[in-house]
C-alpha positions as CSV (number, residue, x, y, z in Angstrom):
1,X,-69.0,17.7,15.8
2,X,-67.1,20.1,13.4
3,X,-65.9,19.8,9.6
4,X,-62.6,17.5,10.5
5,X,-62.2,17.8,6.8
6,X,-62.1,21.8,6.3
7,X,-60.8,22.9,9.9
8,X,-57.7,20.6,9.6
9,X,-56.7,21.9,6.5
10,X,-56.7,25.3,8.5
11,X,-55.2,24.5,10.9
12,X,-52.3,23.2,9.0
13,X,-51.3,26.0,7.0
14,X,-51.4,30.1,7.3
15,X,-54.7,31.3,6.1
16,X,-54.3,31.8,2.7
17,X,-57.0,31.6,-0.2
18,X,-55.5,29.2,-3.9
19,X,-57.5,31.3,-6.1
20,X,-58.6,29.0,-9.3
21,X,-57.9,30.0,-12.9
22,X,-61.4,32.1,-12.9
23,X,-61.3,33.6,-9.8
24,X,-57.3,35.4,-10.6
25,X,-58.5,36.7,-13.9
26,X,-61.7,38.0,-12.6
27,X,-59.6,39.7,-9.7
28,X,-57.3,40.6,-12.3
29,X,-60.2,42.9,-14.2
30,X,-61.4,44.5,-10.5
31,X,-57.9,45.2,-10.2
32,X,-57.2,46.6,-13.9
33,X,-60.4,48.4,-13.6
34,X,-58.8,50.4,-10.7
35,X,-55.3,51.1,-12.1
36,X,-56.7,51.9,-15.2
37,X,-59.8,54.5,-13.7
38,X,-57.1,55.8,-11.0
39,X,-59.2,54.9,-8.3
40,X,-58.2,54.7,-4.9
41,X,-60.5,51.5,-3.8
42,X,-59.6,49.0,-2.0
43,X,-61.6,45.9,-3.2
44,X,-62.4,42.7,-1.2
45,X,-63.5,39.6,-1.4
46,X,-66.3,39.3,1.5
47,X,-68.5,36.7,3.4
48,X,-69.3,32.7,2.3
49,X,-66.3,32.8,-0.5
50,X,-63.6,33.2,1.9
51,X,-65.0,30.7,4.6
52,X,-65.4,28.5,1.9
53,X,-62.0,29.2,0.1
54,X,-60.7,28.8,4.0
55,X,-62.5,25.6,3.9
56,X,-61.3,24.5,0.8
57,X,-64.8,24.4,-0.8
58,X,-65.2,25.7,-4.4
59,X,-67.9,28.8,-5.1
60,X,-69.7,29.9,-8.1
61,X,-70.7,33.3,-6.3
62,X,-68.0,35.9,-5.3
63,X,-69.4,39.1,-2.5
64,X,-67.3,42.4,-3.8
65,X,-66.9,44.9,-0.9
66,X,-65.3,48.0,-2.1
67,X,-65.1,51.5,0.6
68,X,-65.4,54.5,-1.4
69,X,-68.3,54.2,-4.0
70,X,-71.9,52.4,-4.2
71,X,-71.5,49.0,-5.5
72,X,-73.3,50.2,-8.4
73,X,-71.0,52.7,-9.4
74,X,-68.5,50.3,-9.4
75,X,-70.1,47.8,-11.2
76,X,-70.4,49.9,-14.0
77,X,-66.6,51.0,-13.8
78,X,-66.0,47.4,-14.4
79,X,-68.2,46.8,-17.2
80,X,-67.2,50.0,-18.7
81,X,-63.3,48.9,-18.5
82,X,-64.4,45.6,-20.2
83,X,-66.0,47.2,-23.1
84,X,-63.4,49.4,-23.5
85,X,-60.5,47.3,-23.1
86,X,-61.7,43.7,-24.3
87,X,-65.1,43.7,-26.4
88,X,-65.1,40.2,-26.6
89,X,-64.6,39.6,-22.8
90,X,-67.4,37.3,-21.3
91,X,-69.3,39.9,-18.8
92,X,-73.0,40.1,-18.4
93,X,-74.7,43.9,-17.8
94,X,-75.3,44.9,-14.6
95,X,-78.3,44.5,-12.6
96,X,-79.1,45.7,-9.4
97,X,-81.3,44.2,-6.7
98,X,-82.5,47.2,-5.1
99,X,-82.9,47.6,-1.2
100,X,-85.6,45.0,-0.1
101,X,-85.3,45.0,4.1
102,X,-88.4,42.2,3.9
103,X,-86.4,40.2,2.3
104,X,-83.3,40.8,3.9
105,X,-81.9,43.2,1.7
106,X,-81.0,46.2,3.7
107,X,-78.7,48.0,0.8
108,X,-78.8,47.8,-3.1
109,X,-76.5,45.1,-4.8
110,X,-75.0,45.3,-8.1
111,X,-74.6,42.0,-9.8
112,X,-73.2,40.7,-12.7
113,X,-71.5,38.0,-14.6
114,X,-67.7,37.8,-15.4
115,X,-65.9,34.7,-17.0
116,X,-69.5,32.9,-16.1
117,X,-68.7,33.7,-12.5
118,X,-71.6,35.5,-10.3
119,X,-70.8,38.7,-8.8
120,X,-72.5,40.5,-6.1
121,X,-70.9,44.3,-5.5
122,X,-71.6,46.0,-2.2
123,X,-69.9,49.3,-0.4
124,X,-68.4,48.6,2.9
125,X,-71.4,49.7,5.3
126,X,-72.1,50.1,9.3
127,X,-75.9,49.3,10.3
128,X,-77.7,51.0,13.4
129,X,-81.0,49.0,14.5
130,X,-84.2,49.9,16.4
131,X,-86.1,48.3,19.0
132,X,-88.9,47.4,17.4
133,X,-87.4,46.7,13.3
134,X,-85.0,44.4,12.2
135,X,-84.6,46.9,9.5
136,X,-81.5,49.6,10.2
137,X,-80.2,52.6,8.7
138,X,-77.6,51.9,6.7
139,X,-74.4,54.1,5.7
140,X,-71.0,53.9,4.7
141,X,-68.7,51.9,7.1
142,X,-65.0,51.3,7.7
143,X,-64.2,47.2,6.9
144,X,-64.2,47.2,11.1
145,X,-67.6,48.0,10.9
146,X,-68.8,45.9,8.4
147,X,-66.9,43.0,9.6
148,X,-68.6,43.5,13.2
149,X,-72.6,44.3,11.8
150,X,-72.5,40.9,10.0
151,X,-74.3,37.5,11.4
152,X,-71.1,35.5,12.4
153,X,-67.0,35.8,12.7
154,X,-66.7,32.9,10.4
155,X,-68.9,35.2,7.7
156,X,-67.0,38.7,8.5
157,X,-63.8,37.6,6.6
158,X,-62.3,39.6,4.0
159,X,-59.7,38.7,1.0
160,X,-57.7,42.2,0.5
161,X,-57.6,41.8,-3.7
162,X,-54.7,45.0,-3.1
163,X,-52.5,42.9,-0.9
164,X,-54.2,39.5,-1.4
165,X,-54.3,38.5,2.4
166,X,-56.9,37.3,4.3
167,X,-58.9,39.9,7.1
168,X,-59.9,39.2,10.0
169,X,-61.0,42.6,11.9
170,X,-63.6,41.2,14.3
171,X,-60.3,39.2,15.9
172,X,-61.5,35.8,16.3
173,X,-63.3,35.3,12.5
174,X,-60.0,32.3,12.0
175,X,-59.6,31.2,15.2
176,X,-63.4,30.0,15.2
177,X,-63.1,28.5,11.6
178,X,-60.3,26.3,13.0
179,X,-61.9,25.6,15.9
180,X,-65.7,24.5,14.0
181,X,-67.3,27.4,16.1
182,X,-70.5,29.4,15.3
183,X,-69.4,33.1,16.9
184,X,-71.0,36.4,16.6
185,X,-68.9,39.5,16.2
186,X,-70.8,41.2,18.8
187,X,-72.6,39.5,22.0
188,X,-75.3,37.5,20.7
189,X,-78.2,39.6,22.3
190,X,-77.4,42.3,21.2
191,X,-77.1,40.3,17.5
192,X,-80.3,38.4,17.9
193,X,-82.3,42.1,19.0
194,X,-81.1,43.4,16.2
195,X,-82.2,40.9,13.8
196,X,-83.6,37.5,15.4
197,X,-83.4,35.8,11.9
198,X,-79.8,35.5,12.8
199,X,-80.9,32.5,15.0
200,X,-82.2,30.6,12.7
201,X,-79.3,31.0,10.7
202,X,-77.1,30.2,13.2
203,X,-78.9,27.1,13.5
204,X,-78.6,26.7,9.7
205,X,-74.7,26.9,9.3
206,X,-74.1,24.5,12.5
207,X,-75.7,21.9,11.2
208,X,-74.6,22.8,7.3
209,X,-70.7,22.7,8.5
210,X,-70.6,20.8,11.7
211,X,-69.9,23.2,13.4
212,X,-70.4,23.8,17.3
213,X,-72.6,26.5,18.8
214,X,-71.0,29.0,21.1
215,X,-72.3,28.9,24.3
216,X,-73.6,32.6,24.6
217,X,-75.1,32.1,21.2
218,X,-76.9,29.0,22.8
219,X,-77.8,31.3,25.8
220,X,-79.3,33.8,23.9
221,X,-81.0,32.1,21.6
222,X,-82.9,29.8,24.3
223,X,-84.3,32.9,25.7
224,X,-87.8,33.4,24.8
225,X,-87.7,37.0,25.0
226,X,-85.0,37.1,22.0
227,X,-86.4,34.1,19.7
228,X,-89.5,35.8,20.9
229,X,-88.5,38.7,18.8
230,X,-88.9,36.7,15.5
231,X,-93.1,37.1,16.1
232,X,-92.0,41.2,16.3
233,X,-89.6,41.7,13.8
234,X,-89.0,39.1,11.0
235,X,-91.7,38.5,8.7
236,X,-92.9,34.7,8.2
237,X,-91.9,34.3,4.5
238,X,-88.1,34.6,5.8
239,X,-88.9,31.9,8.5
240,X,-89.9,29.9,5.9
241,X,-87.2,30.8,3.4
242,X,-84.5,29.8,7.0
243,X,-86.5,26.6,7.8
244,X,-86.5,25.3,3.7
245,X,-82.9,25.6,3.8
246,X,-82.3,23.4,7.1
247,X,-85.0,20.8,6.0
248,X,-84.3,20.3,2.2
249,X,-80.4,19.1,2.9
250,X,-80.9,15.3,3.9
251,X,-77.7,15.2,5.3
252,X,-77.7,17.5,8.3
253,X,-81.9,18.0,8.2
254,X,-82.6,16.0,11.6
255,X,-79.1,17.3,13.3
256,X,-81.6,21.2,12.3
257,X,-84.7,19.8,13.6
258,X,-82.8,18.6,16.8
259,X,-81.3,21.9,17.6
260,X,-84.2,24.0,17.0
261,X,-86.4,21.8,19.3
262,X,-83.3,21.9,21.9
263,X,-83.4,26.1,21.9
264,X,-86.9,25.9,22.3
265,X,-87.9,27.7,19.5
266,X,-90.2,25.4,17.9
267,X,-93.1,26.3,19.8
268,X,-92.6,30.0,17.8
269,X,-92.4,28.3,14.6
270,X,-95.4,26.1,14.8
271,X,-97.6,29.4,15.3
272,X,-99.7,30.3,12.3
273,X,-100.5,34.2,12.1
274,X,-103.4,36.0,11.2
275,X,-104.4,34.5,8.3
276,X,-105.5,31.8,10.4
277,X,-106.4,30.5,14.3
278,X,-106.2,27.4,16.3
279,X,-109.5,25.5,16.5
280,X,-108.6,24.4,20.0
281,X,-105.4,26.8,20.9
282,X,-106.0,25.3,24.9
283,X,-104.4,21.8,23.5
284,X,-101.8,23.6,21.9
285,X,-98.4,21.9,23.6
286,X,-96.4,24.6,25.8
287,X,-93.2,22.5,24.8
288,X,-93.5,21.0,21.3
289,X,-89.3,20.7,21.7
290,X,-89.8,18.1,23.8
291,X,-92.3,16.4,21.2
292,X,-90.0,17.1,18.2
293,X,-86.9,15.6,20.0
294,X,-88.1,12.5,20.7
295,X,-89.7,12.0,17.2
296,X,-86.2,13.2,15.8
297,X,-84.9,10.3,17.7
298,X,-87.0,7.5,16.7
299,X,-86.8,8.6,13.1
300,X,-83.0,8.0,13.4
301,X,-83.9,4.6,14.0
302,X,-86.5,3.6,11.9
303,X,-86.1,5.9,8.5
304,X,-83.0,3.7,7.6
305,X,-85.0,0.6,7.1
306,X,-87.0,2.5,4.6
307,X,-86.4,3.6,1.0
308,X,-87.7,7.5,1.3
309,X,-86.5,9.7,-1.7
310,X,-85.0,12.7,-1.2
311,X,-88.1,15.1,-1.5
312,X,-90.3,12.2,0.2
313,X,-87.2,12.6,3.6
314,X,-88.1,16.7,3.3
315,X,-91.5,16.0,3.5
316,X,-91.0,13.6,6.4
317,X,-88.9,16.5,8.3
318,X,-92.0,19.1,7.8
319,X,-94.2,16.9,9.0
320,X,-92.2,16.1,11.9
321,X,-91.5,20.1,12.6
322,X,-95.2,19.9,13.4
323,X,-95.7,16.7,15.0
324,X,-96.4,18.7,18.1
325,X,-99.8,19.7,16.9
326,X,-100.9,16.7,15.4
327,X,-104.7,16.2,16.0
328,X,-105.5,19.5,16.1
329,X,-106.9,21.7,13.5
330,X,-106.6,25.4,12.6
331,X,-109.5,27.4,10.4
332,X,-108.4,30.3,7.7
333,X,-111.9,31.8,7.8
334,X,-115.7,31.2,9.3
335,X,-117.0,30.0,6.4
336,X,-114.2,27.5,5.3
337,X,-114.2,24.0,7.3
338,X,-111.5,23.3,9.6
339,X,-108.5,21.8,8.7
340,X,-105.3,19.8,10.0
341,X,-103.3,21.9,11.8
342,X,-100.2,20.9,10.2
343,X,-101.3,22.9,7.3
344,X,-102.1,25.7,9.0
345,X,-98.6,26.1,10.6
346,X,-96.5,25.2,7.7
347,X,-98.5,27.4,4.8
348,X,-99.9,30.2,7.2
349,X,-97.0,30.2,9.7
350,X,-93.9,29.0,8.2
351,X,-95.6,30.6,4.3
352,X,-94.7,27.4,3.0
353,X,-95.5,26.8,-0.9
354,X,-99.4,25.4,-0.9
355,X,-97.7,21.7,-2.9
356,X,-95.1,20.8,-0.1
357,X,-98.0,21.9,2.9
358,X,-100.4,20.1,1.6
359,X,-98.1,17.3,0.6
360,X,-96.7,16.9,4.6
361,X,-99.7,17.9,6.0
362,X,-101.3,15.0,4.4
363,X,-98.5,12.5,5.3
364,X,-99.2,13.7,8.8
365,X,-102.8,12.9,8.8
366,X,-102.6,9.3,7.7
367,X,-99.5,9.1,10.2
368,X,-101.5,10.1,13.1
369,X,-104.5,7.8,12.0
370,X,-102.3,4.9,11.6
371,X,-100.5,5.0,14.6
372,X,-104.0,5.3,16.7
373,X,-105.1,2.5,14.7
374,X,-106.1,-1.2,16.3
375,X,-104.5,-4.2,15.0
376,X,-107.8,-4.9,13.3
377,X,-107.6,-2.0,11.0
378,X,-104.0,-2.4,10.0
379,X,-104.3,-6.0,8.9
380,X,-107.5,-4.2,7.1
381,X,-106.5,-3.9,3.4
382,X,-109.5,-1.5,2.3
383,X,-108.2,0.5,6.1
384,X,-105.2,0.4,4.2
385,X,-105.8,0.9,0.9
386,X,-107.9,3.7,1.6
387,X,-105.0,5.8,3.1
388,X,-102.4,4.8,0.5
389,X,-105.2,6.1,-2.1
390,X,-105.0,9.5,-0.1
391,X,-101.2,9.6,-0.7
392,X,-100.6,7.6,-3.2
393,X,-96.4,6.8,-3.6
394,X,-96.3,8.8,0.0
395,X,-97.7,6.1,1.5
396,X,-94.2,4.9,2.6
397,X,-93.7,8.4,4.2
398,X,-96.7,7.7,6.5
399,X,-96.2,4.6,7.7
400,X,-92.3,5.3,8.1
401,X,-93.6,8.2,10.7
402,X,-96.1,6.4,12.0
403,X,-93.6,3.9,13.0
404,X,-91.7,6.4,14.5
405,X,-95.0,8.1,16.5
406,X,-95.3,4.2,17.9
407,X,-94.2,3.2,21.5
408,X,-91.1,0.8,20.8
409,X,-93.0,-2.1,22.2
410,X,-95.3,-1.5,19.5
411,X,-93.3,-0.6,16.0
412,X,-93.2,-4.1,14.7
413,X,-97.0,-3.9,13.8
414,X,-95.9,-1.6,11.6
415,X,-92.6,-3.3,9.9
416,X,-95.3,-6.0,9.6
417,X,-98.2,-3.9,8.2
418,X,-95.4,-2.8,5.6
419,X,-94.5,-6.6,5.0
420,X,-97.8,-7.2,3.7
421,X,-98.3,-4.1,1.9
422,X,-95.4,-5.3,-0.1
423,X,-97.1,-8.8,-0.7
424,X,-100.3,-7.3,-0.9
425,X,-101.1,-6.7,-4.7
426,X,-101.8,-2.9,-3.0
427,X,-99.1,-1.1,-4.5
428,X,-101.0,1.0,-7.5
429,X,-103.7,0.9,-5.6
430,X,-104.4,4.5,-5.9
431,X,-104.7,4.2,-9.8
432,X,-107.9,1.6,-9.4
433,X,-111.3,2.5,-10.8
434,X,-114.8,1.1,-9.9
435,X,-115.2,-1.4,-13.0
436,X,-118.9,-0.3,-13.3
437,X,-119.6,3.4,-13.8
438,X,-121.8,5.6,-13.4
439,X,-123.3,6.2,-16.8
440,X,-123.8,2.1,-16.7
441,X,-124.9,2.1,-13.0
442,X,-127.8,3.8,-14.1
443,X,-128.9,1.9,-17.8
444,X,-127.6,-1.0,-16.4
445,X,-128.2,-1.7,-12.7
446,X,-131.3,0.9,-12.5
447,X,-129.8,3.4,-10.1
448,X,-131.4,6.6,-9.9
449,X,-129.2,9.4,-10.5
450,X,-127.7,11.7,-7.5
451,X,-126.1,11.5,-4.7
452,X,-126.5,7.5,-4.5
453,X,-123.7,7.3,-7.5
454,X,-120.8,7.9,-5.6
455,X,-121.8,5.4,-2.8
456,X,-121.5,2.9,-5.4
457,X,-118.5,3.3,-7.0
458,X,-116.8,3.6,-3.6
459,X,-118.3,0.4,-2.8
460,X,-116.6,-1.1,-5.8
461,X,-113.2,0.1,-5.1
462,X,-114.1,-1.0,-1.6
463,X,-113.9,-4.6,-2.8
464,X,-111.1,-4.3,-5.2
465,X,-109.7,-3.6,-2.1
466,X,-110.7,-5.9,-0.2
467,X,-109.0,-8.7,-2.6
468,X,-106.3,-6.8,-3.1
469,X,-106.6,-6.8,-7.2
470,X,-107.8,-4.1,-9.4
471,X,-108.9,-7.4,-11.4
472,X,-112.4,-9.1,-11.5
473,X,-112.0,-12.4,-12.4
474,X,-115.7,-13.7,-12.5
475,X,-117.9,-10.8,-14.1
476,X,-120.8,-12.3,-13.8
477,X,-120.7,-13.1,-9.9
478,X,-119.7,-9.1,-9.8
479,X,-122.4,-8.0,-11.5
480,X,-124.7,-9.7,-9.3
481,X,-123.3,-8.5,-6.3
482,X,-123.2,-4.9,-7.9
483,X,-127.1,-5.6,-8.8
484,X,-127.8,-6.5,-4.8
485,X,-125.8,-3.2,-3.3
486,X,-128.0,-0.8,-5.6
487,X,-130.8,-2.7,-4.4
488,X,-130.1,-2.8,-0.9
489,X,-129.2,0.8,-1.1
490,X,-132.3,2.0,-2.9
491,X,-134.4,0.0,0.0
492,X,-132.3,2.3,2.7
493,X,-132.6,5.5,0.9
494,X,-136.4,5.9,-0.2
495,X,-136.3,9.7,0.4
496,X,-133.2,10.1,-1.7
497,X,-135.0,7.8,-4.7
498,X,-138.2,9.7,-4.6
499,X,-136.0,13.1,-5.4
500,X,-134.1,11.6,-8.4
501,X,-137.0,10.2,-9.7
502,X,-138.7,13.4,-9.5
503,X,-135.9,14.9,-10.6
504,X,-135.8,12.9,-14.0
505,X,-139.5,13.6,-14.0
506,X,-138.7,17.2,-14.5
507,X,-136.3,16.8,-17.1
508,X,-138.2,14.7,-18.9
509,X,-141.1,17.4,-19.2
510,X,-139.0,20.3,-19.8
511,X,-137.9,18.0,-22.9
């Protein structure tokens, strides 16, 4: 489905850019700065502004191109023409974001602020890759050659600020904006080999505008030996950076999720590096696609008849990026325990921040336990209130996905389980103490210090729990029952009794 909205606009008219009151007086300096310098540069507008312009979406961040200087140098030239001209004229100093190929930054940008607008000042440059790097040697190109090295047509437009026109040199940069069409300037494989994080961004902008895949770019990125190349020659922080941009936009997040699994590259993306290995990497699914499709589906059914906030639907979407390794756990080294794989992928593999991989990771847990649970557990409120202590306000999240995990036949246990929740007394559940503690445990009820402490206040909660109240209405009856669990716990754990005694024997001659 493509942007109706943007594309017909095109269509309708010749492709001109209406700049806004900002944009002609910033375009007005770059321009002043020239005449008054004598330079012979020709500057232009580059990238996102102009498909945007096209669009007839607003920007806060203009791309300078200029063909005879660094973007540095002219950077300065601007600032220096400011400062000579009008002292008072709102423009920041320059910075420059040096060359960071890691990070996607292949050449030094100069940036600064004009009228509160964001510049970014690049030369016009050519690119020449290697087999093995996504990094290339960059030098000084001709706009043909910039417009061609860059991810897609619909990103390779130029805005002449000389004759204020729109350019299109890789030939087909307008026809595909009209038509909604993802495009490379070159042929895709060639694209992708040269940097394979182009696939994820072309997954990124089809799903951010509506826009249709070409097919060669859906041939070429189904092919595992080119989305294969992401394990080679991308680093994992910018799969990360690729796959937070997709996820964290509600709107389009599933349509992402759904065309990732559909290219097959999901089974790349749920790998987890060095920094940790697959407990059992024999059950690891050859086509998690499959897996993520079908959960992408479901969850267009069910998530609707939940009330999910936004950052509660982008942890939702992580956890479903994973789904195919649910049950499964990955270890970071020997002497740590195991732990879900979920975690693994999406803060080893994907280099996720620690919050949001623990946060879905978790979500995914309780998921998988609830939808392998019987009937008996789910009408179980301490089954249930024990996992919506473990997540606290995301317990919504879980049972939304476990929903989803469910057979049809079997969701309405959970729009049930949900029901009661609701009806429960529950909710806050995750805020409840043990009405007795420790300290009084002890002077109180006579249990021994140790390891027998915790048993008992879990046992408390346990039956707040079980009645669904953080409330004890009849203290006394409590307090009896408390006194017959330490009891019946000191008569089980002799061995464990002996040690704190003998423990508090110690202390007490040391005193």
């Amino acid at each position: 489905m493509t942007n109706s909205i943007g594309t017909s606009k095109l269509l309708l008219q010749e492709p001109t850019i209406v700049l806004t009151e900002k944009e002609t007086a910033i375009f007005k300096v770059i321009m002043d700065t020239i005449y008054h310098f004598h330079l012979n540069t020709v500057p232009r507008a580059a990238g996102g502004w102009v498909r945007d312009k096209l669009l007839g979406k607003e920007s806060d961040d203009i791309d300078i191109a200029v063909d005879d200087m660094s973007g540095e140098a002219f950077a300065y030239k601007v600032k220096d023409f400011l400062t000579r001209t009008s002292p008072g004229a709102s423009c920041s100093s320059v910075g420059v974001v040096r060359a960071n190929p890691d990070q996607s930054k292949h050449l030094e940008t100069a940036t600064l602020r004009v009228f509160d607008i964001s510049l970014d000042v690049n030369n016009l440059r050519t690119e020449t890759y290697t087999l093995d790097s996504r990094i290339p040697v960059v030098a000084l190109g001709t706009p043909q050659e910039d417009a061609s090295r860059r991810d897609f047509t619909i990103n390779a437009l130029f805005y002449n600020l000389r004759t204020a026109s729109v350019e299109d040199f890789t030939g087909t940069g307008l026809d595909d904006l009209r038509a909604g069409v993802i495009r490379t300037p070159l042929e895709p494989t060639i694209t992708f080999q040269d940097d394979p994080l182009r696939i994820l961004r072309a997954v990124r902008f089809s799903t951010r505008l509506g826009f249709k895949l070409d097919d060669e770019i859906m041939k070429a990125a189904s092919d595992p030996n080119i989305y294969g190349l992401l394990l080679v020659k991308v680093s994992r922080e910018r799969w990360g950076v690729e796959i937070h941009k997709m996820l964290i936009r509600r709107l389009t997040s599933l349509d992402s999720l759904d065309m990732l699994a559909s290219l097959g590259i999901i089974n790349v993306l749920t790998t987890v590096g060095d920094s940790a290995k697959f407990e059992e990497p024999d059950a690891v699914p050859k086509d998690q696609g499959s897996i993520v499709r079908a959960l992408v589906q479901n969850v267009r059914e069910v998530e609707p008849h939940h009330t999910l906030s936004d950052d509660q639907h982008y942890a939702l979407t992580l956890a479903i990026l994973t789904s195919g390794v649910y049950g499964l756990h990955v270890r970071e080294r020997p002497s740590k325990p195991a732990r879900c794989a979920c975690y693994g992928v999406l803060r080893h593999g994907l280099k996720l921040p620690n919050a949001d991989s623990e946060r879905a990771s978790a979500i995914s847990e309780v998921a998988w336990k609830l939808s392998r649970a019987s009937q008996e557990e789910l009408v179980n409120p301490v089954f249930i209130g024990h996992c919506m202590r473990y997540l606290k306000e995301d317990w919504v999240v879980a049972l939304c996905l476990a929903e989803c995990l469910a057979a049809a036949h079997e969701r309405q246990r959970y729009v049930d389980c949900r029901q009661r929740v609701l009806l429960s007394g529950l909710i806050g559940c995750w805020n409840w103490r043990a009405p007795i503690n420790g300290t009084s445990l002890v002077n109180d009820f006579g249990m021994p210090r140790g390891e027998g402490l915790s048993v008992l206040l879990d046992r408390q909660v346990d039956r707040l729990l079980s009645n669904c109240s953080m409330v004890v209405n009849d203290e006394e009856e409590y307090k009896a029952w408390l006194q017959g669990e330490v009891e019946e716990w000191m008569v089980a754990n002799p061995e464990a009794v002996a040690r704190a005694n003998k423990h508090g024997k110690a202390k007490k001659a040391k005193k």
